[in-house]
C-alpha positions in Angstrom: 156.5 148.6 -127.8 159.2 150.8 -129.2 162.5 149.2 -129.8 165.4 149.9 -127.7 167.4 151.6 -130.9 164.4 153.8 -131.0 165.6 154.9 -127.3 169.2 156.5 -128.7 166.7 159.4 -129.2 165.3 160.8 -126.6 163.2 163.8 -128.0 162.1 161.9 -130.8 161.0 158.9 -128.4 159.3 161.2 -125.9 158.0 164.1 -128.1 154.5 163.8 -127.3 155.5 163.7 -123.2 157.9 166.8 -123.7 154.8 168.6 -124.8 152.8 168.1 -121.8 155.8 169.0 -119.8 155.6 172.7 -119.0 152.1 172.6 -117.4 153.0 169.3 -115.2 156.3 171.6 -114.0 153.6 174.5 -113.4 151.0 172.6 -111.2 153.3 170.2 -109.8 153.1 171.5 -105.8 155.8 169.0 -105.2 158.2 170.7 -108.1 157.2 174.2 -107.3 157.8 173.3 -103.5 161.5 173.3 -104.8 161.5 175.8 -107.6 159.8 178.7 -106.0 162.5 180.5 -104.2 164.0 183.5 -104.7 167.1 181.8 -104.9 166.1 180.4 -108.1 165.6 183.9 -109.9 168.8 182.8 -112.0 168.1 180.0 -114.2 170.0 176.3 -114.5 169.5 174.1 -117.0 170.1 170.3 -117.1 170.1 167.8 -119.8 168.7 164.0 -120.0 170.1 161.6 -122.8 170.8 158.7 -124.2 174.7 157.6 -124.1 176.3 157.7 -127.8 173.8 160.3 -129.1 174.6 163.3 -131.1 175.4 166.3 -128.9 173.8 168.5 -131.1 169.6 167.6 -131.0 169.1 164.9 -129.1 169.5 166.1 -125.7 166.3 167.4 -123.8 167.1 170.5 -122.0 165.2 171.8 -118.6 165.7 175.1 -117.7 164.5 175.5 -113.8 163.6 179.2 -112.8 161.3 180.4 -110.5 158.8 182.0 -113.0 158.7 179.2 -115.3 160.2 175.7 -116.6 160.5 174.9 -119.9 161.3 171.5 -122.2 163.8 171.9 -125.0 165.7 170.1 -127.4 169.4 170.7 -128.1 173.0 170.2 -126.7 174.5 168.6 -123.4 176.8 171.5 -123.9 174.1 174.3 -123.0 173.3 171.9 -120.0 175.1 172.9 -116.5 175.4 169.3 -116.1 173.5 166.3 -118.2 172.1 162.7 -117.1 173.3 160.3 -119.5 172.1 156.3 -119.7 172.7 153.8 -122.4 168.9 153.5 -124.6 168.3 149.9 -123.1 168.3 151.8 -119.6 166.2 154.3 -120.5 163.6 152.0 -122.2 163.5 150.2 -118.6 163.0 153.7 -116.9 160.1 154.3 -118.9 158.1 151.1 -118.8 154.4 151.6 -116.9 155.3 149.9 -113.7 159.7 149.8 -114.0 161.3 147.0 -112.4 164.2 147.4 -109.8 166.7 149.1 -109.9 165.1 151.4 -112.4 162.6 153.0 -110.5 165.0 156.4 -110.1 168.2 157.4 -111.5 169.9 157.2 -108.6 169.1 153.3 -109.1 170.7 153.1 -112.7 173.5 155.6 -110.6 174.3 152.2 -108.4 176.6 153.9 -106.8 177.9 151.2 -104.8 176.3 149.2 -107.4 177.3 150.6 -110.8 175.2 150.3 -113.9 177.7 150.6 -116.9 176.8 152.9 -119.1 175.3 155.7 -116.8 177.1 158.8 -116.2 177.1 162.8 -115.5 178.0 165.2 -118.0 179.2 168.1 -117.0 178.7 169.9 -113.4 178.6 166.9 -111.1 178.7 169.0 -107.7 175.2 170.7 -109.6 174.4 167.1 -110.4 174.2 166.5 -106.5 173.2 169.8 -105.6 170.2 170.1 -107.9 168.6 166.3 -107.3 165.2 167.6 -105.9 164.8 169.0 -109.5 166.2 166.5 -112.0 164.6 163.6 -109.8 161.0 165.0 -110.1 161.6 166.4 -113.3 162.6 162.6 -114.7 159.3 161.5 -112.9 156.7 164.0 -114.7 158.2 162.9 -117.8 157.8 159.4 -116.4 154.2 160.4 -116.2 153.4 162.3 -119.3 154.5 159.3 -121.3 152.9 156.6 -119.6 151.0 157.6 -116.9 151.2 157.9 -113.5 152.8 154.7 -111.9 149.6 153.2 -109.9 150.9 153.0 -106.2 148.5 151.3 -103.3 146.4 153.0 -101.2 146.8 152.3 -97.2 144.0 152.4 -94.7 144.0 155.5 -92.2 145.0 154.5 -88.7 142.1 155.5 -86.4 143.8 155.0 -83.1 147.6 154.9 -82.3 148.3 152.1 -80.1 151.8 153.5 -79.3 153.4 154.9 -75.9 157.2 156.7 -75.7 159.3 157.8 -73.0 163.0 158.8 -72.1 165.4 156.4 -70.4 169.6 157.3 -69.7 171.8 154.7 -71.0 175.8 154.2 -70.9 176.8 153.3 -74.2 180.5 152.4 -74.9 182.5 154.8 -77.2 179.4 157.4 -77.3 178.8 158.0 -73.6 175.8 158.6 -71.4 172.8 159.2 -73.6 169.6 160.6 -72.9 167.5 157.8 -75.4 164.1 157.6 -76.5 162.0 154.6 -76.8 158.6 153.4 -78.2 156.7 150.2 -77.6 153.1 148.8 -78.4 151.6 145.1 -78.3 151.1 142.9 -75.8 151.8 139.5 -77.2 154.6 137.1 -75.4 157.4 137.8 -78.1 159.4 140.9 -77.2 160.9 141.9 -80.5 163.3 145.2 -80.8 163.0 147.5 -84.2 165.8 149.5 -85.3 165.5 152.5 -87.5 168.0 153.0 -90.2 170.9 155.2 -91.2 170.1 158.6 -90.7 166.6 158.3 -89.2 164.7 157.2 -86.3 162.2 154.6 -84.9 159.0 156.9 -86.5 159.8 154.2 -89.3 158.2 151.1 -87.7 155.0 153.3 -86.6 152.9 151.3 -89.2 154.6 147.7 -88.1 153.7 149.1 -84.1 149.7 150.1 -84.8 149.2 146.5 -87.1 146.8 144.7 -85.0 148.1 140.9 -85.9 151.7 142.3 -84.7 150.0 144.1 -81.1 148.7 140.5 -80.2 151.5 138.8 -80.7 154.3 140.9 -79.9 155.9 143.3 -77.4 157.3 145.8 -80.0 159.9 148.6 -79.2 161.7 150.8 -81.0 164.5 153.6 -80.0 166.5 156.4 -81.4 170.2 156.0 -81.3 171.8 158.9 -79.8 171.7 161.7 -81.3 168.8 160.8 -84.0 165.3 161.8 -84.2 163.8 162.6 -80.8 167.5 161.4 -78.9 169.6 163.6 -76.7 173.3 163.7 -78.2 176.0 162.6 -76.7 178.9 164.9 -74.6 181.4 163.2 -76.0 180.9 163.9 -79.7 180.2 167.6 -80.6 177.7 168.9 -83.1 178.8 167.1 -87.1 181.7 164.3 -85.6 179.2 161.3 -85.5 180.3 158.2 -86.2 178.6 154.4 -85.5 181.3 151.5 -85.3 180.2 147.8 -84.8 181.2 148.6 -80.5 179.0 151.7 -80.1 175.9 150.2 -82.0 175.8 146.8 -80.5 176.7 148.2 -77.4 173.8 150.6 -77.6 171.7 147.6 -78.3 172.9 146.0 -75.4 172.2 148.9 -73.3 168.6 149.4 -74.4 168.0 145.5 -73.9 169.4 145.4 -70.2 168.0 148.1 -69.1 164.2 147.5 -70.7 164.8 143.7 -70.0 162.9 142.0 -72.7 162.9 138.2 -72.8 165.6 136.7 -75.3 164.2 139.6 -77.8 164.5 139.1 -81.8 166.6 142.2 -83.3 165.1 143.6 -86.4 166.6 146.3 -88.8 167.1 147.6 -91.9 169.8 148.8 -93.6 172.7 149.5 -91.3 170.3 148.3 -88.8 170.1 145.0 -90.8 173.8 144.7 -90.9 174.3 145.3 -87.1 171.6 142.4 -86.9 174.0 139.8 -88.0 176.6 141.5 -85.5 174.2 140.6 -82.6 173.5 137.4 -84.0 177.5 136.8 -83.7 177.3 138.7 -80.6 174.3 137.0 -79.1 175.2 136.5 -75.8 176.3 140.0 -75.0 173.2 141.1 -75.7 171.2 138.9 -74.8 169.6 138.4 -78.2 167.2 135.6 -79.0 166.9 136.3 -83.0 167.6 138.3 -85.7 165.7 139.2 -88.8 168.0 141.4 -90.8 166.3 143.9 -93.6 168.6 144.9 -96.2 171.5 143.1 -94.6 174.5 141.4 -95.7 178.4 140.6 -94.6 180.2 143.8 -96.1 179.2 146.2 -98.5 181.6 148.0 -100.2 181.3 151.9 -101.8 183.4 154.8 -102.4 182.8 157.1 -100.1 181.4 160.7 -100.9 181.1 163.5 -98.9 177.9 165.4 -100.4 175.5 164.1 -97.1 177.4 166.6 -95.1 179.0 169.0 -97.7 178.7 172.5 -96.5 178.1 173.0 -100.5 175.0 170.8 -100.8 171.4 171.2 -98.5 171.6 168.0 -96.4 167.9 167.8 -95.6 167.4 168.1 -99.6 170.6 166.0 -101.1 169.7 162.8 -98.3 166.0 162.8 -98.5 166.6 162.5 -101.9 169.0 160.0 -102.2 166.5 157.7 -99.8 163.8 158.8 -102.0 165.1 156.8 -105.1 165.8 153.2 -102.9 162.2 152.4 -102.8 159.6 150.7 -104.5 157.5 152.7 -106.7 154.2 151.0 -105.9 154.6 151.8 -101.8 152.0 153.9 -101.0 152.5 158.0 -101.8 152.0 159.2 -98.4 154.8 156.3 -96.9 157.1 157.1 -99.2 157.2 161.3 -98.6 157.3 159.9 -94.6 160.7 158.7 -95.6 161.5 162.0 -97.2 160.5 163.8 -94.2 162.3 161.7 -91.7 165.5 162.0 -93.8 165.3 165.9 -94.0 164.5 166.1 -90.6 168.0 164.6 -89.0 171.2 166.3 -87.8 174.0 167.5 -89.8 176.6 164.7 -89.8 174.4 162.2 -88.6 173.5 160.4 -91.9 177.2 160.5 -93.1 178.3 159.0 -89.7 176.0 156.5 -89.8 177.0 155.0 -93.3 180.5 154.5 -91.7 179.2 151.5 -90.4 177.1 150.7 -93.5 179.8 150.6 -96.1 183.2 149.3 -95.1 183.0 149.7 -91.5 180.9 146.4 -90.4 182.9 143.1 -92.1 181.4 140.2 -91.2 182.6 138.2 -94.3 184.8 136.2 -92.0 182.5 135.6 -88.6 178.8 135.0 -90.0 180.0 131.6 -90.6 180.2 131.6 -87.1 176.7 132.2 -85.8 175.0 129.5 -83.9 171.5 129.6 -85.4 169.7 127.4 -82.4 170.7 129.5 -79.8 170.3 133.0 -82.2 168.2 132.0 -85.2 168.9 134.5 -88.1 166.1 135.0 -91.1 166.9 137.9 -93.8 164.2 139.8 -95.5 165.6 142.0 -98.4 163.0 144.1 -100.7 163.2 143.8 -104.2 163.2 147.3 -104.8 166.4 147.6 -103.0 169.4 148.4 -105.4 172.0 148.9 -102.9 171.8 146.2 -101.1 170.0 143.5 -102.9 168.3 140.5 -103.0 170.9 138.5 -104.4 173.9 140.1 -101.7 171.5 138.6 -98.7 171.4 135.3 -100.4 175.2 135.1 -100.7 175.6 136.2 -96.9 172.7 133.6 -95.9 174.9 130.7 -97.5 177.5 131.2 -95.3 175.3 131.0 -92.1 174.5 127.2 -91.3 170.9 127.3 -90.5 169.6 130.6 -91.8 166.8 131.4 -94.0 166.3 134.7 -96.5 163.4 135.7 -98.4 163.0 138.6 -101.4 159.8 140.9 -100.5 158.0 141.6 -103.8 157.0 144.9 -104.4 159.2 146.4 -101.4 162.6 148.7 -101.0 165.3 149.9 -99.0 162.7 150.1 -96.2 160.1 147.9 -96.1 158.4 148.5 -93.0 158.1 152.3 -93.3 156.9 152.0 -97.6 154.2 149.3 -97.2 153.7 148.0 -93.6 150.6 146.0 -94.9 153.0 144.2 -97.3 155.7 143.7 -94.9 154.0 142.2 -91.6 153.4 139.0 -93.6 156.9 138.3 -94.2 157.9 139.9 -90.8 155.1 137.3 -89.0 156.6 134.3 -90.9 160.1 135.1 -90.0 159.0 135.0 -86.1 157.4 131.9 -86.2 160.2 130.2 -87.8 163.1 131.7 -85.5 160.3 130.8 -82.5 159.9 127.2 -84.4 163.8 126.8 -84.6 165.2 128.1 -80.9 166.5 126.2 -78.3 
């Protein structure tokens, strides 16, 4: 294995991949599903290198047209904007299988989880408007020097088990909503799934069909207002969404009173897992007899950007891609494009509004400490993969609750039961029986 000094030179360390380069970016349907456009008949180019290198031929160069894409050596100064990561970083990037969080740039990028070192040269507003490029570009090199990253395959589902209809609901600070809701299973725990920021229930579709979970649960799953097959609100006209901790638990509440399922267990990722522990706080209000927060924990902290609803940047490209890059790289191919899909397929605004609530707006660093764990039983599940809101974050949080229990999901990300249901109902299973086990 090549020593990380060798790494402070990119080309030299990846000539024989940089070769192979132009025919990948030619027969790559997913690159060329970017690249051919007539809006691309100008070229860009953008660097990649390794931090403290010389400017002058150490840089590799793309240049991204519609005809053709090439691989070149030179400067980060003929680069609109370059991608720069200390060698150490980049040796991790390149490894056959890479371990979290550098499975994507946007992982060694932290953002609210900086990596020292990593930073843009140049352009940043390109930077964020050209990700679909730079982030398939970095994978075919990815691929040309190692291989292709060996992901698991998933069973086709044969029959779909689930049923959906529309149901009105008063929600506090959002209004009347038009809401629509999923449910499969006919098992004796009722158990509530909620999608994440930006997205809708279609996420749990793999948890809802998995025959272990049909015969013991009663599964549903809903859009909030104004995501995926939800009616928007009156109140809030077309970009001004925004989720507090009222309007989402309230929405919660609303769902659960008027579908009246039996002291239901609340489970979510993301901002979903967050508002978990709000219910568990809140557990009487709703009515809540469990939570199993995914990706949760008691605040989480970022500087805000505004590039997910930037009139500059392609939302349905900028936040597919950004959710691209939180997951694990061994999830299934087909799992991880549904993500990419479901996060190009939302309203402007929505994804932004949403991650109100996820960073800064839900606080619970002072009330978790508060939950009553016999009446509301809390378990965490956080996926490995996850570099935003990671394994070790739960584990802090999940000291401070008397009685709770967290677990890290191997080989899982950001969203765990969308990227690898067959890897997630296992843990999901376990962390019903024990808040079944534990209740009053």
């Amino acid at each position: 294995m090549a020593s990380t000094r060798a790494w402070s030179d990119l080309p030299v360390q990846l000539q024989s991949a940089l070769l192979k380069l132009p025919s990948l970016f030619a027969t790559d349907s997913q690159f060329q599903a970017f690249a051919n456009t007539l809006e691309n008949e100008d070229h860009f180019t953008f660097g990649v290198k390794s931090a403290g290198a010389d400017k002058t031929w150490a840089i590799i160069l793309i240049r991204v047209s519609k005809s053709k894409t090439l691989a070149s050596i030179g400067s980060y100064e003929d680069a609109l904007f370059t991608l720069s990561a200390l060698p150490q970083q980049w040796e991790e990037f390149f490894k056959a299988v890479p371990l979290a969080p550098y499975q994507s740039y946007w992982g060694l990028l932290g953002l609210n989880n900086k990596q020292k070192g990593v930073e843009i040269l140049g352009d940043e507003m390109a930077f964020w408007k050209f990700a679909p490029f730079w982030r398939r570009a970095l994978e075919l090199l990815h691929d040309a020097h190692c291989g292709p990253i060996k992901a698991e395959e998933e069973p086709e589902t044969e029959e779909d088990h689930i049923v959906g209809r529309y149901i009105y609901a008063n929600v506090p600070i959002w209004g009347r909503s038009k809401i629509f809701y999923e449910q499969s299973g006919t098992g004796n725990q009722d158990i509530v799934f909620l999608h994440t920021a930006g997205a809708d229930s279609r996420q749990y579709h793999g948890v809802m069909n998995n025959p272990e979970m049909r015969r013991k649960c009663n599964m549903i799953a809903f859009d909030l207002p104004g995501h995926g097959r939800s009616f928007p609100t009156e109140k809030l006209p077309p970009g001004t969404h925004t989720t507090t901790e009222d309007s989402y638990v309230g929405a919660i509440t609303a769902m659960v009173k008027a579908l009246k399922p039996n002291k239901p267990i609340i489970c979510g990722a993301s901002m979903a897992g967050q508002v978990c522990l709000a219910v568990a706080i809140r557990a009487d209000e709703v009515g809540a007899g469990g939570t199993i927060p995914l990706q949760g924990c008691d605040y989480l902290h970022m500087e805000r950007q505004s590039h997910d609803r930037s009139p500059n940047i392609n939302q349905s490209l900028f936040n597919a891609e950004l959710a691209y890059g939180m997951m694990s790289p061994t999830a299934p191919l087909k799992n991880r494009q549904l993500i990419w899909h479901l996060y190009s397929s939302q309203a402007y605004g929505i994804f932004h509004g949403d991650l109100d609530f996820y960073f800064g707006g839900w606080d619970g660093r002072s009330r978790v400490g508060n939950i009553d764990t016999k009446k509301c039983p809390v378990y965490m599940l956080t996926g490995e993969y996850d570099w935003s809101n990671t394994p070790a974050m739960a584990q802090a949080t999940c000291e401070k609750i008397p009685g709770a229990k967290h677990k890290t999901m191997l080989q899982l990300g950001h969203f765990p039961a969308t990227e690898n249901p067959g890897r997630f109902v296992p843990y999901l299973v376990e962390a019903i029986e024990h808040i079944q086990g534990t209740r009053e």
